[in-house]
N, C-alpha and C positions, 0 to 999 in steps of 0.2 A: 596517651589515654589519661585522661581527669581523673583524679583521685577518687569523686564520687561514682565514677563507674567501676574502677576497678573495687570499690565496698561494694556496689550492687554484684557483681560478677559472683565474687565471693560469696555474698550472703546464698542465691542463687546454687551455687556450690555446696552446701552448708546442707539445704535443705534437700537439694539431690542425695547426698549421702544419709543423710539421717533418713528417706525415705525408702534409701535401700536398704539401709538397716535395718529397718520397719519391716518388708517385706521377706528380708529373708528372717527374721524372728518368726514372723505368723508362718512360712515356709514350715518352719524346724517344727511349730506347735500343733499346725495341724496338718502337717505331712500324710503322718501316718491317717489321721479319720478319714485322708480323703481316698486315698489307697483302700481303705480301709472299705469305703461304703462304695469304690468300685468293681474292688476286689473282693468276694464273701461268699462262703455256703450257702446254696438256698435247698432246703429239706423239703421234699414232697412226700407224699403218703398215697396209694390208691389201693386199691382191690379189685377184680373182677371173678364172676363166678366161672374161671376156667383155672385150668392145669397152669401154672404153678402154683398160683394164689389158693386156689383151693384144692385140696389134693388126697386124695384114698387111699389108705395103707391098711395094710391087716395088720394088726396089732397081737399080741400076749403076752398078757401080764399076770404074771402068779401073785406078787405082793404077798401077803401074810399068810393064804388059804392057798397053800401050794398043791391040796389035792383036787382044787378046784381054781383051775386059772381062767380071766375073764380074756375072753378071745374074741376078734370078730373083724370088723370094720372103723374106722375111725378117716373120719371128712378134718383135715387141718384148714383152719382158715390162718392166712397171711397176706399180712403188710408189706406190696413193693415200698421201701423208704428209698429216695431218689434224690442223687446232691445234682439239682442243675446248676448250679453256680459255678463260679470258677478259681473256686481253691478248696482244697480239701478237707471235709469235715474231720474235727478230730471229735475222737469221745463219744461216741451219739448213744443216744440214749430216748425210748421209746415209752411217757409215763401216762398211766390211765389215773385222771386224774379226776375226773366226776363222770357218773351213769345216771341214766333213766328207763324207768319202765311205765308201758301206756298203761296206764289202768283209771277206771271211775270216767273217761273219755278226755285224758291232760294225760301229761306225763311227769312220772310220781319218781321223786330222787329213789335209787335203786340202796338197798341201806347194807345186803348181804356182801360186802365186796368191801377188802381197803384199797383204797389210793395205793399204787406203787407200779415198777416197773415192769412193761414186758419183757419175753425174750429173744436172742436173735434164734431163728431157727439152724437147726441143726448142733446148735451148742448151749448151757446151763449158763450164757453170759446174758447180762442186763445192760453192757456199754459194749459196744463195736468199737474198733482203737479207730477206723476211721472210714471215710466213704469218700474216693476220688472223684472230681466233676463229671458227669455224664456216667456214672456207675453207679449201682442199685443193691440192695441188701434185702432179703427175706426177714420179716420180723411176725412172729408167730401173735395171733391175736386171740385164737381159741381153736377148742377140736371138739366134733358132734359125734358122741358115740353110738355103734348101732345099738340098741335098745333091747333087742332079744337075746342078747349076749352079756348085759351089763352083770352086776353082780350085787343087790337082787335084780333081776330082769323088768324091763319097766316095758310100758306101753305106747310111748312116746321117747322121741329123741329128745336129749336136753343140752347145755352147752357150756363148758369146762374154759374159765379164761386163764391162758395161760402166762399167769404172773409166777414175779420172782418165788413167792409161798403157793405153789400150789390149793385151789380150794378143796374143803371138805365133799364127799359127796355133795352131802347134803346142802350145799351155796351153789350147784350143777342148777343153770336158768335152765327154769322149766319155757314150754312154747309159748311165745309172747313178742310183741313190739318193745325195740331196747334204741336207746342211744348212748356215746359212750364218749367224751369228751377227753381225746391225748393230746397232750405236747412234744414235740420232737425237738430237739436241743443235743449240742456239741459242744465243746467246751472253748471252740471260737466262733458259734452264732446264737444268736438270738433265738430262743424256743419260738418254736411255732405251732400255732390251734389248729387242733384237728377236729374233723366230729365223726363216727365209723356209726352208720345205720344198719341196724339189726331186724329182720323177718326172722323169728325160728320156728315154721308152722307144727312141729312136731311128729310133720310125719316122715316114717324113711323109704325109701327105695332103692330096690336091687341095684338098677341100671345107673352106674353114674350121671349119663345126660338128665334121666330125668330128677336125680338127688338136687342137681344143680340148679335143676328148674323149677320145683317146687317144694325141696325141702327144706330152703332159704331164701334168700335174700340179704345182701349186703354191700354196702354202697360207703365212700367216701365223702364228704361235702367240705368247704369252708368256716361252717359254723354249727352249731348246734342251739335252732331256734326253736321257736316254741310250735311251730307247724303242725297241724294233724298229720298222722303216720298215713301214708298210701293205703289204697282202699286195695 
């Protein structure tokens, strides 16, 4: 072999290695993102007006006026949150993070309400430690009280959202078109926008089927646009 071929060989050789070296660098650097973004929680949110999502319990509550406790009925409304992905949400957490109310024929920023967490139902917690792929979690979103039982008694239903600070009576939406823009977020995925559309026509009824059929209305979406509210 000629001298000049065995430098071409070599050189040849040279750049094979350095181009492996190359690739397993980029290997090591973005190993992980690519794992990463095919591997990940994906958080969904829905509601429907049926049992479990929405739910009737008789309540009583004494609170301060123990000779006079407020008792009655009480409609929960809840958030399925749903990890379709396929690794485990850690952390999750459910934040209401802007409202609206229709009013003037636009929907007007809602001002009685802060920014902060919901809760998961059945427990005083704001973060769930985690949501396995294909497993779902209850996240309490508000509860309708019945009206004739309240404490003073009112004439209409109204609707209590249930954040980390519970609200005053008096921040209880009265009946009205609402929108309510959440995030959903874990502490290894990216938050995701929600929008929860609200009907609360005010009025209540005995018979659960019909409570569910004309005493709300509540619906999930992808965004929260500027659309006129259903007629």
């Amino acid at each position: 072999m000629q001298p000049a071929e065995v430098v071409q060989w070599g050189n040849v050789a040279q750049w094979v290695g350095a181009l492996m070296t190359f690739a397993a660098v980029m290997v090591a650097l973005f190993k992980e993102d690519f794992i990463r973004r095919r591997r990940h929680p994906k958080l969904t949110a829905s509601i429907e007006p049926k049992y479990p999502d929405c739910h009737r319990t008789a309540v009583e509550w004494r609170g301060v006026n123990k000779e006079k406790p407020w008792k009655g009925w009480n409609y929960w409304l809840r958030l399925w949150v749903k990890n379709e992905g396929n690794v485990r949400a850690e952390k999750v957490e459910v934040f209401l993070s802007r409202a609206w109310v229709w009013k003037n024929s636009s929907f007007e920023p809602l001002t009685n309400f802060t920014p902060m967490n919901f809760l998961w139902s059945y427990t005083r917690d704001a973060y769930v430690d985690g949501i396995s792929p294909e497993m779902r979690r209850l996240c309490d979103f508000g509860s309708i009280l019945e009206p004739a039982y309240s404490n003073p008694p009112l004439s209409e239903t109204r609707l209590s959202l249930r954040l980390q600070v519970a609200p005053p009576t008096t921040d209880w939406l009265p009946p009205g078109r609402y929108k309510f823009e959440i995030k959903i977020a874990g502490s290894n995925c990216e938050p995701v926008t929600r929008c929860i559309h609200l009907h609360l026509t005010g009025r209540w009824h005995e018979e659960p089927t019909e409570m569910l059929a004309h005493g709300f209305t509540v619906t999930v979406s992808s965004a929260c646009d500027n659309a006129s509210p259903p007629v």
